[in-house]
Backbone bond lengths (Angstrom), bond angles and torsions (degrees), N, CA, C in turn:
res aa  C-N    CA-C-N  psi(-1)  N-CA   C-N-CA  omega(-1)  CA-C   N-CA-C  phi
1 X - - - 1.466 - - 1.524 108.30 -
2 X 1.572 125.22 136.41 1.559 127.56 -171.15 1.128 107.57 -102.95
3 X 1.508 128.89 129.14 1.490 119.26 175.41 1.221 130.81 -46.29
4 X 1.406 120.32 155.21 1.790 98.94 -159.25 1.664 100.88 -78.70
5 X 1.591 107.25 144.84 1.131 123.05 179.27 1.671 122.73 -71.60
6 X 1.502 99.36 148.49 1.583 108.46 -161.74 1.400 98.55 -130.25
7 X 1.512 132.86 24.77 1.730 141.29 141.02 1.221 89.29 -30.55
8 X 1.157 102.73 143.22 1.886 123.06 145.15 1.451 101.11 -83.88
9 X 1.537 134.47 123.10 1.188 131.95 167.69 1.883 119.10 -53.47
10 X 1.863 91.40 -39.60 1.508 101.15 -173.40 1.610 114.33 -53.78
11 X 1.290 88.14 -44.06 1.920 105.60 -169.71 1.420 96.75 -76.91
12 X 1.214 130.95 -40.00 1.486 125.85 -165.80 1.966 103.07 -51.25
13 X 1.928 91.94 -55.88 1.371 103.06 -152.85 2.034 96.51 -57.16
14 X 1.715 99.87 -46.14 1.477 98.80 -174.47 1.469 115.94 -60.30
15 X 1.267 125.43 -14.59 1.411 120.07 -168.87 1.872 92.81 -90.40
16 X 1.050 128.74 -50.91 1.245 128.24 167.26 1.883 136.37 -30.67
17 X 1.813 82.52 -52.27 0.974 102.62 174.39 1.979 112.07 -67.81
18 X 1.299 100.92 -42.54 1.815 114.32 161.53 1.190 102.47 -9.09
19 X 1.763 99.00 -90.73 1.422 147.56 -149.31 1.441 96.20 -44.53
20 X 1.894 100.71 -54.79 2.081 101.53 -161.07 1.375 93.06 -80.15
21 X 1.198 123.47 -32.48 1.957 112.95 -177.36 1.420 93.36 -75.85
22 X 0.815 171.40 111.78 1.328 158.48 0.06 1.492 152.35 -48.53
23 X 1.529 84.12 -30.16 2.069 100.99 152.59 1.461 102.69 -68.97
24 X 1.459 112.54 -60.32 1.533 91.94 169.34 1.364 131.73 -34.59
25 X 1.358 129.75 -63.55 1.323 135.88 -167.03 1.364 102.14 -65.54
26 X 1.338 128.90 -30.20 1.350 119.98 -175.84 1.854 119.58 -124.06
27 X 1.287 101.98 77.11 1.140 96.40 -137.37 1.695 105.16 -76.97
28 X 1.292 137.92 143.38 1.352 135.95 167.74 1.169 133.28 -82.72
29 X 1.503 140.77 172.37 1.534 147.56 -167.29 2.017 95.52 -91.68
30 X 1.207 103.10 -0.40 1.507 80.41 171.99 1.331 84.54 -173.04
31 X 1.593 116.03 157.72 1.248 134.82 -176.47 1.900 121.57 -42.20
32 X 0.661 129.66 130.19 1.458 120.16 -175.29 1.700 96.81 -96.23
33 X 1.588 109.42 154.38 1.401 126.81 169.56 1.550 115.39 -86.28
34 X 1.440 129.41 148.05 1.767 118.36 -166.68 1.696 73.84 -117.68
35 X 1.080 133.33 138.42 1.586 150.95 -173.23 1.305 111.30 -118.64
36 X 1.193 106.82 141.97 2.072 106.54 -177.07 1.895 90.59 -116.70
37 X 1.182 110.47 117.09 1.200 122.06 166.06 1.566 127.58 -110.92
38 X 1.284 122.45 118.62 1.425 134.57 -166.96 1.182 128.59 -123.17
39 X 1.749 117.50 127.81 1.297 95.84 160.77 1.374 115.62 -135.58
40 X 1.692 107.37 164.81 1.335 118.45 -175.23 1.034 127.38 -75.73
41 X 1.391 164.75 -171.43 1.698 165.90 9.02 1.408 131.84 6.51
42 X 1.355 107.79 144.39 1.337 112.27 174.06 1.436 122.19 49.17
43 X 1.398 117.69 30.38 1.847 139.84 -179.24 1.342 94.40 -124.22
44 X 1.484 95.09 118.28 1.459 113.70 142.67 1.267 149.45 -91.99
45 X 1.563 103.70 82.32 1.739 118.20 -178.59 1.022 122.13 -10.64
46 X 2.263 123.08 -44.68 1.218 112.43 179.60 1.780 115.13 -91.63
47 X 1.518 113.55 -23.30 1.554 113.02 -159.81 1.443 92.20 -97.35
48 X 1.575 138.19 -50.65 0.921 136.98 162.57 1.801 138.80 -20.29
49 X 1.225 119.71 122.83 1.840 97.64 177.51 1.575 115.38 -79.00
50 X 0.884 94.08 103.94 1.627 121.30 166.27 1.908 95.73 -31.53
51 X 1.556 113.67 118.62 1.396 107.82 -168.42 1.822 97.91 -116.97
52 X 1.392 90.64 129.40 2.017 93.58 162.01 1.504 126.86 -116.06
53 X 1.217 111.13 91.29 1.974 107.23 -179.34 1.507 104.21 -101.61
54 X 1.307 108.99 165.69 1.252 143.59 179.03 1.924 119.59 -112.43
55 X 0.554 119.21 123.37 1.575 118.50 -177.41 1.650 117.30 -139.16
56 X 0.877 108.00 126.68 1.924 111.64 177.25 1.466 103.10 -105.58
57 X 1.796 111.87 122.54 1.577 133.35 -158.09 1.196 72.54 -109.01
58 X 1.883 96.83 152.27 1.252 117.98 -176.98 1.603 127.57 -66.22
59 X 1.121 100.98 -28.70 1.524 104.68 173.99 1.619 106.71 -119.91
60 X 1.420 110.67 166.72 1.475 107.13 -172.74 1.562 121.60 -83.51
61 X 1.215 107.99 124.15 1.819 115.89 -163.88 1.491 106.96 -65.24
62 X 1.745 102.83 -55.48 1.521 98.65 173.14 1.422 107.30 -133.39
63 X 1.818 104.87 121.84 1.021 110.81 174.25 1.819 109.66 -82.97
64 X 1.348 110.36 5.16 1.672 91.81 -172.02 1.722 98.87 -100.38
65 X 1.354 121.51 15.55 1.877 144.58 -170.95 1.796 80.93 -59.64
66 X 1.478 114.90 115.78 1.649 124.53 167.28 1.867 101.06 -83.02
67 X 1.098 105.84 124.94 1.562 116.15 156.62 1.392 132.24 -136.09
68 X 1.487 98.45 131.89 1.635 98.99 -178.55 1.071 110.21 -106.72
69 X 1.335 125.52 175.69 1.607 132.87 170.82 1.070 121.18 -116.02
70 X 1.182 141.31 144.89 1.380 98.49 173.91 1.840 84.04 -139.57
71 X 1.335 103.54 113.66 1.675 148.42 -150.96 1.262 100.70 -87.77
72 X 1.866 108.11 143.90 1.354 103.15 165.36 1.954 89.51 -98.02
73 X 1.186 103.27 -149.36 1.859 117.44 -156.76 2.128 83.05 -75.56
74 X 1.873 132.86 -53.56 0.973 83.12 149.00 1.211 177.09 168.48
75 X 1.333 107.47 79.92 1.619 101.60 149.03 1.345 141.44 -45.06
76 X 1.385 107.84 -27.85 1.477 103.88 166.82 1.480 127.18 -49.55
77 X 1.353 102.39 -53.33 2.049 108.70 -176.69 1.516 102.68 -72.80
78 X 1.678 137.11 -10.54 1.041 143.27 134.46 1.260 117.74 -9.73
79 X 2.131 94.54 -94.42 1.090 123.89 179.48 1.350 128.08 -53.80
80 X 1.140 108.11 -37.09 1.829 114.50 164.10 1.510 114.92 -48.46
81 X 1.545 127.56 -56.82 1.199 120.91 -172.66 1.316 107.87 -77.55
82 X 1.221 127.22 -38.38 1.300 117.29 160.47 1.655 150.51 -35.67
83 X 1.625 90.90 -13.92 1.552 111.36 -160.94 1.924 124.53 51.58
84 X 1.069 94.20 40.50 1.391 98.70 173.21 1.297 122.57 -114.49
85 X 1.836 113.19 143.30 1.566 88.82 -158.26 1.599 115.02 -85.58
86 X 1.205 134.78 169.26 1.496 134.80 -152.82 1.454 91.27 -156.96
87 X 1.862 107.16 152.13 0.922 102.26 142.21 1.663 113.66 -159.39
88 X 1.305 150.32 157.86 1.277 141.26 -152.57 1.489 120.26 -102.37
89 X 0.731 111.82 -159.79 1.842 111.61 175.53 0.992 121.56 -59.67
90 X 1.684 98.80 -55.26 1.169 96.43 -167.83 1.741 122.22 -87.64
91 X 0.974 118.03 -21.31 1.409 104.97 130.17 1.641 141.56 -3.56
92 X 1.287 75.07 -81.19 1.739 95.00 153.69 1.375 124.95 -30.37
93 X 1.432 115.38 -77.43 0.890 121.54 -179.06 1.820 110.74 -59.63
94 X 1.302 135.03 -33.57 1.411 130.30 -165.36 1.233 97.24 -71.25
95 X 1.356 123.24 10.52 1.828 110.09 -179.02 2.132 79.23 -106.24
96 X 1.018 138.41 -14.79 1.115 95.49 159.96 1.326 100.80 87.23
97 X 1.285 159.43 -4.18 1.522 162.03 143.68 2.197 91.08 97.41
98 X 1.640 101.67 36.25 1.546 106.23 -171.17 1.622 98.06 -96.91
99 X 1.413 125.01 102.40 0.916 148.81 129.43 1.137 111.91 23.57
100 X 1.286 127.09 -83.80 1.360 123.71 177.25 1.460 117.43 -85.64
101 X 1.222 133.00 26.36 1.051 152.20 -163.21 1.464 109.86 -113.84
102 X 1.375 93.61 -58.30 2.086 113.60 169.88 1.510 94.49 -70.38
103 X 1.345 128.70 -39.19 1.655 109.30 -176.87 1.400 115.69 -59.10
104 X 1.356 91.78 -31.05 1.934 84.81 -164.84 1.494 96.97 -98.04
105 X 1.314 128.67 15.20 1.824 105.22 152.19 1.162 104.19 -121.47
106 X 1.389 117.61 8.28 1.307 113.00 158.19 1.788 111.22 -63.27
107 X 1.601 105.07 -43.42 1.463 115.88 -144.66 1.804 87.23 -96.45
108 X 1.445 122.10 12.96 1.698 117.91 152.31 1.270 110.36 -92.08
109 X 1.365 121.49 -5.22 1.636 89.25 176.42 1.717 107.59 -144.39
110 X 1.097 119.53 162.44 1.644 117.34 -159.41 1.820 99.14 -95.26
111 X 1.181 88.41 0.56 1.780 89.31 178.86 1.510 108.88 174.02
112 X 1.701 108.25 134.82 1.499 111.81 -176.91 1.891 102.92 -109.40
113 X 1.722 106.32 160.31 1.229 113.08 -179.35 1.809 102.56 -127.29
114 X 1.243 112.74 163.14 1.620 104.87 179.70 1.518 109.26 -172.78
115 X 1.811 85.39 117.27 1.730 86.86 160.88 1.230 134.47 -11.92
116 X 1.556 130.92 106.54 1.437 120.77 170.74 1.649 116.69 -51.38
117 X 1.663 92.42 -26.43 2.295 70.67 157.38 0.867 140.54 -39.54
118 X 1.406 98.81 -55.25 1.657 127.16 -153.82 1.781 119.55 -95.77
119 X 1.564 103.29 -21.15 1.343 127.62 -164.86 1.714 112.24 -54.61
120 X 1.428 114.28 -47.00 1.525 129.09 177.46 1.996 96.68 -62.83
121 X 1.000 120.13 -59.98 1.072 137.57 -174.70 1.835 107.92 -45.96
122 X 1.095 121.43 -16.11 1.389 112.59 -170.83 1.107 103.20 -79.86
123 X 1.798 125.15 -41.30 1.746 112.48 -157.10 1.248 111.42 -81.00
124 X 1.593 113.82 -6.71 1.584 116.14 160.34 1.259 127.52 -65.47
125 X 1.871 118.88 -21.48 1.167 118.31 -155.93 1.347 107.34 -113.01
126 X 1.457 105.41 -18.55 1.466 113.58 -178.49 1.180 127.25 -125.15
127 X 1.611 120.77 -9.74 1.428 145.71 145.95 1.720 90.07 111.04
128 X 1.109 107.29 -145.96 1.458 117.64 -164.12 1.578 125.07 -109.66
129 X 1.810 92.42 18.89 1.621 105.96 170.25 1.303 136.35 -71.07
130 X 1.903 84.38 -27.27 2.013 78.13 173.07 1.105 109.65 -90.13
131 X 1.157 127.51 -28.96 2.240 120.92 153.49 1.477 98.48 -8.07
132 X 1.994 100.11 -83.31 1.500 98.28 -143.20 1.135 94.29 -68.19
133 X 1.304 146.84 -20.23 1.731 122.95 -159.87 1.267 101.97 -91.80
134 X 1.425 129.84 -2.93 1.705 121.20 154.35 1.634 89.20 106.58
135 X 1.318 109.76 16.91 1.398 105.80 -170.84 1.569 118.60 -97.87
136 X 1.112 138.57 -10.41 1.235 159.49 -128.85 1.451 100.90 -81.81
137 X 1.292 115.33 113.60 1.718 113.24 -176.94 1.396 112.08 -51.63
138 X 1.687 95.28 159.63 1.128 105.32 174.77 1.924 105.87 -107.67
139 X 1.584 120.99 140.13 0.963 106.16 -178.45 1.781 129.59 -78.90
140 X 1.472 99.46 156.29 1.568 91.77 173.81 1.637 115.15 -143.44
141 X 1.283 116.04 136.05 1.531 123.13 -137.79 2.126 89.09 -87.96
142 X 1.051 90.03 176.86 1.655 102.14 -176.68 1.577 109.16 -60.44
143 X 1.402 119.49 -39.03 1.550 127.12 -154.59 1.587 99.67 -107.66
144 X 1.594 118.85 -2.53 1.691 108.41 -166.84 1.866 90.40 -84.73
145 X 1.318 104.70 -177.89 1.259 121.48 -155.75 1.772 83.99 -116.81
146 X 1.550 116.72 118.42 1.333 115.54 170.67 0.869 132.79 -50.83
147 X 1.654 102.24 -54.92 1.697 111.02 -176.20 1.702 119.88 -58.58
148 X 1.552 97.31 -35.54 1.323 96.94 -174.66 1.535 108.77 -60.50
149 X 1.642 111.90 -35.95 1.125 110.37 -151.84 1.949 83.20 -83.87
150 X 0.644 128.57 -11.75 1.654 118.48 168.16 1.525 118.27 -62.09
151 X 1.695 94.62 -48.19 1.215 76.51 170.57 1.664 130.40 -124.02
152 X 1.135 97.90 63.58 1.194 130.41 -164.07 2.006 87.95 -117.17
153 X 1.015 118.37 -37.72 1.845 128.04 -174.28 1.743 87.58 -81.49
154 X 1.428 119.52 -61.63 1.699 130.60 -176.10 1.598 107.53 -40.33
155 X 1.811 108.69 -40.94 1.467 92.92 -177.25 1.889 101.75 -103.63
156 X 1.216 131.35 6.72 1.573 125.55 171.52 1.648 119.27 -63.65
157 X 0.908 106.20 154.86 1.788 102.76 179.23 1.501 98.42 -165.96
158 X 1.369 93.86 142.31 1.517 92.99 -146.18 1.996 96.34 -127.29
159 X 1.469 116.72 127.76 1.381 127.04 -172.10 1.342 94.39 -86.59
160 X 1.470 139.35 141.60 1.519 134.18 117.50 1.530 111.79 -132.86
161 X 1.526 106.42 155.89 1.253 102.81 173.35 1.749 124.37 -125.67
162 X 1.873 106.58 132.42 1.174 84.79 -156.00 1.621 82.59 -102.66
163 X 1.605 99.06 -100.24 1.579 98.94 -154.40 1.688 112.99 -99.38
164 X 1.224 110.22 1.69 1.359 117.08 155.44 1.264 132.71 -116.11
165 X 1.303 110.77 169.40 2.035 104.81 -166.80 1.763 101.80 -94.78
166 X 1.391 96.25 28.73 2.180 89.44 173.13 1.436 107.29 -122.89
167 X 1.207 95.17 142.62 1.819 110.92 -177.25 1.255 106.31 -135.30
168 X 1.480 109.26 134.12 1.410 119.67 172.36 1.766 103.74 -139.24
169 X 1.381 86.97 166.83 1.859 94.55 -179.90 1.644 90.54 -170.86
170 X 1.549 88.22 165.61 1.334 116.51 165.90 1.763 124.97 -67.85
171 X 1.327 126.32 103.80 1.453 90.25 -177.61 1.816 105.89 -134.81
172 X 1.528 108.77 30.39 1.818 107.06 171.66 2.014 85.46 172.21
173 X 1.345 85.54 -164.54 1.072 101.15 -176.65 1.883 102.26 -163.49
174 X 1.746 109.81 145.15 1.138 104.58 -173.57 1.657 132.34 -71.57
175 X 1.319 101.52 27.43 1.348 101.01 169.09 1.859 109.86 -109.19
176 X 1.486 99.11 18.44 1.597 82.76 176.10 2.115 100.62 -118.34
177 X 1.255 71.43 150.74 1.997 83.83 163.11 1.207 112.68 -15.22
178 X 1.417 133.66 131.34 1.537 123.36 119.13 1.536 116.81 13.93
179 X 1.255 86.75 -82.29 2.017 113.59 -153.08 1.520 96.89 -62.82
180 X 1.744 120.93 -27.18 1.593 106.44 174.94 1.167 113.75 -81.27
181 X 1.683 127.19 -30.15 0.831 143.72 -170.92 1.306 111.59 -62.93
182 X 1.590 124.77 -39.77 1.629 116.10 -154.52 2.041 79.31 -98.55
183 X 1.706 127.84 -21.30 1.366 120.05 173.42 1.327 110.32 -34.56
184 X 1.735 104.23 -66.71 1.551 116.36 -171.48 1.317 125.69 -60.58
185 X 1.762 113.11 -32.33 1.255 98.49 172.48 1.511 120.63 -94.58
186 X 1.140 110.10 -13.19 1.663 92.22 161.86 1.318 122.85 -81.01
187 X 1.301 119.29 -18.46 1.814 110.27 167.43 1.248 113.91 -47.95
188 X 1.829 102.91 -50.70 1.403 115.79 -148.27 1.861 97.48 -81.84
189 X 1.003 129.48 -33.30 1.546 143.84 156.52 1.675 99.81 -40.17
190 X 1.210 109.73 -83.97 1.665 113.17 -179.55 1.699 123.85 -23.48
191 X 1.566 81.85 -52.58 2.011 95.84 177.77 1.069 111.44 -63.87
192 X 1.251 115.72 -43.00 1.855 109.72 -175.38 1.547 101.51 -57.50
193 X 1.661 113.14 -54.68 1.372 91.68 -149.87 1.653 108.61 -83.44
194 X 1.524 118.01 6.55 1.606 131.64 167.76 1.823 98.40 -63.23
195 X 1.462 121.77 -39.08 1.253 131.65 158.21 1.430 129.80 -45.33
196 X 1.239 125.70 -53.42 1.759 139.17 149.50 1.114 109.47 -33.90
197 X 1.565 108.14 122.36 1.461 109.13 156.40 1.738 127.53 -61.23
198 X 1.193 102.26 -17.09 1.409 92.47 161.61 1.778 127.83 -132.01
199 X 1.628 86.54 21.12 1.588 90.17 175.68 1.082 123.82 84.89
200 X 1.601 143.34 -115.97 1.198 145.54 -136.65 2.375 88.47 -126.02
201 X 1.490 79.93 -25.95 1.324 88.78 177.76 1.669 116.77 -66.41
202 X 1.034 135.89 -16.07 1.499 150.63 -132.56 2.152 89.47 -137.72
203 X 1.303 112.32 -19.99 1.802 100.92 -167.64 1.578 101.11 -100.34
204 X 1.030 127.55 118.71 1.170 133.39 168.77 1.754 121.72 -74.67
205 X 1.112 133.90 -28.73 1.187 139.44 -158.85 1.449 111.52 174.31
206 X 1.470 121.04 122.55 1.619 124.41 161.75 1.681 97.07 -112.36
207 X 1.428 105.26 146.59 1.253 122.34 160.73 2.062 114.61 -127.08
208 X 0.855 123.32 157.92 1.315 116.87 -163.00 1.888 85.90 -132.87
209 X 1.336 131.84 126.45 1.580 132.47 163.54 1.703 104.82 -150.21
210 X 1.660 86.41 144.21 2.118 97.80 157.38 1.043 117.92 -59.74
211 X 1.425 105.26 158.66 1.765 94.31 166.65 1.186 122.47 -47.51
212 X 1.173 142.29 -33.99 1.379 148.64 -172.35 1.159 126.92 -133.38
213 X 1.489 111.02 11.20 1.751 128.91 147.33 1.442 125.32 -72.32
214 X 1.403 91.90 167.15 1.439 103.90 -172.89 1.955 110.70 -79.48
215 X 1.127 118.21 141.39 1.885 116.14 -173.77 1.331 84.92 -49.12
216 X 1.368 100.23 -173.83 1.358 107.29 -175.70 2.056 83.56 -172.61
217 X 1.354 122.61 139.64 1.472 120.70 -148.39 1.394 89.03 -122.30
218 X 1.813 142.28 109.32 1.312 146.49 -174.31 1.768 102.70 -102.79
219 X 1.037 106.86 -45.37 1.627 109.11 170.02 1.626 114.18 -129.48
C-alpha cells in the first residue's frame, strides 16, 4: 500500500501537458524518453539504508527496451514466431568464456531473459561477465507468456539509492497520452516515496522532462 499521494493534480496535468506540447513543436528523428527526476532531504547516504525497488508502471515506459532470450529448444520455436531475438547454449558456449566476447552481446541488448532450464547453466558457460555488466538474465518458466514477460521488463523502472540524494528513471515516452503519462508517473512517484523512511517527508523536489525538453517542476 503507497502513502497517500500529495501531487497537485492541477500542476501534474499542466506540467505534462508542457512536456508533450513541446515534443510536438519540436519534433525529433526518434522518439524522446519523458524522465522522472528526484530529489531527496534529510537522508543520510552513509547512516541511512540505502533502498533498491523495482516496480511495473501501468503502461509500457519504453517500448524501444531490446530483449533477448536466450532459450532452451522450448522457448526457442516460441521465440522465433514471436520475432524476438534468442539465442541458445550453444551459442553460448562459441564465445568461449572470451571476455570481450560476452561484453559485446551483452552490450546488444538492454536486457536478457532465460529458460529456467538453462538459467543455472549460464555462469558456467560464460563465466562471470554477464554478472558484472549488470546483465544477468532474468528467468522465465515453461508456461509464462514471453511477450508479456518482455514487456513486462519495457514497463519496470527500477529505484536505488546510492551515494547521492538524485534519482531519475525512465517512466513514458512522448508518444503516449497525457492520461498514460500522469498513470506512470504517479505510480512510479508513489513507490519511491513507499521506499522513504519517512515518505513524502524525505522528497524534496520532482521534476518530470524529454530527453531534450525543458524540466518541468510537479512537486
Amino acid at each position: 500500500i503507497f502513502p497517500m499521494s500529495k501531487l497537485n493534480p492541477q500542476q501534474l496535468a499542466t506540467s505534462i501537458a508542457a512536456v508533450l506540447d513541446e515534443a510536438q513543436a519540436k519534433k525529433r528523428k526518434f522518439t524522446e524518453s519523458i524522465d522522472l527526476l528526484l530529489t531527496l532531504k534529510s537522508y543520510d547516504t552513509q547512516k541511512d539504508k540505502r533502498f533498491a525497488g523495482s516496480v511495473k508502471l501501468p503502461r509500457i515506459a519504453r517500448p524501444g527496451l531490446t530483449v533477448c532470450i536466450i532459450a532452451d529448444a522450448h522457448h526457442e520455436g516460441i521465440a522465433d514466431k514471436a520475432g524476438i531475438p534468442h539465442q541458445s547454449m550453444d551459442d553460448l558456449k562459441k564465445l568461449n568464456k572470451n571476455k570481450k566476447l560476452v561484453k559485446k552481446m551483452c552490450k546488444g541488448y538492454d536486457f536478457f531473459l532465460a529458460s529456467e532450464s538453462v538459467i543455472r547453466t549460464i555462469p558456467r558457460v560464460v563465466g562471470p561477465h554477464m554478472n558484472r555488466a549488470g546483465k544477468f538474465p532474468t528467468a522465465v518458466g515453461p508456461g509464462e507468456d514471453l511477450g508479456a514477460k518482455v514487456n513486462e521488463l519495457r514497463s519496470t523502472v527500477k529505484f536505488q539509492l546510492k551515494k547521492v540524494l538524485c534519482l531519475g528513471c525512465c517512466v513514458g515516452h512522448v508518444g503516449m497520452s497525457p492520461d498514460d503519462v500522469r498513470l506512470n508517473v504517479t505510480l512510479g512517484i508513489n513507490f519511491l516515496v513507499s521506499l522513504l523512511k519517512k515518505n513524502w517527508q524525505n522528497l524534496k523536489s520532482v521534476f518530470i522532462k524529454s530527453t531534450m525538453g525543458k524540466v518541468q517542476r510537479i512537486y
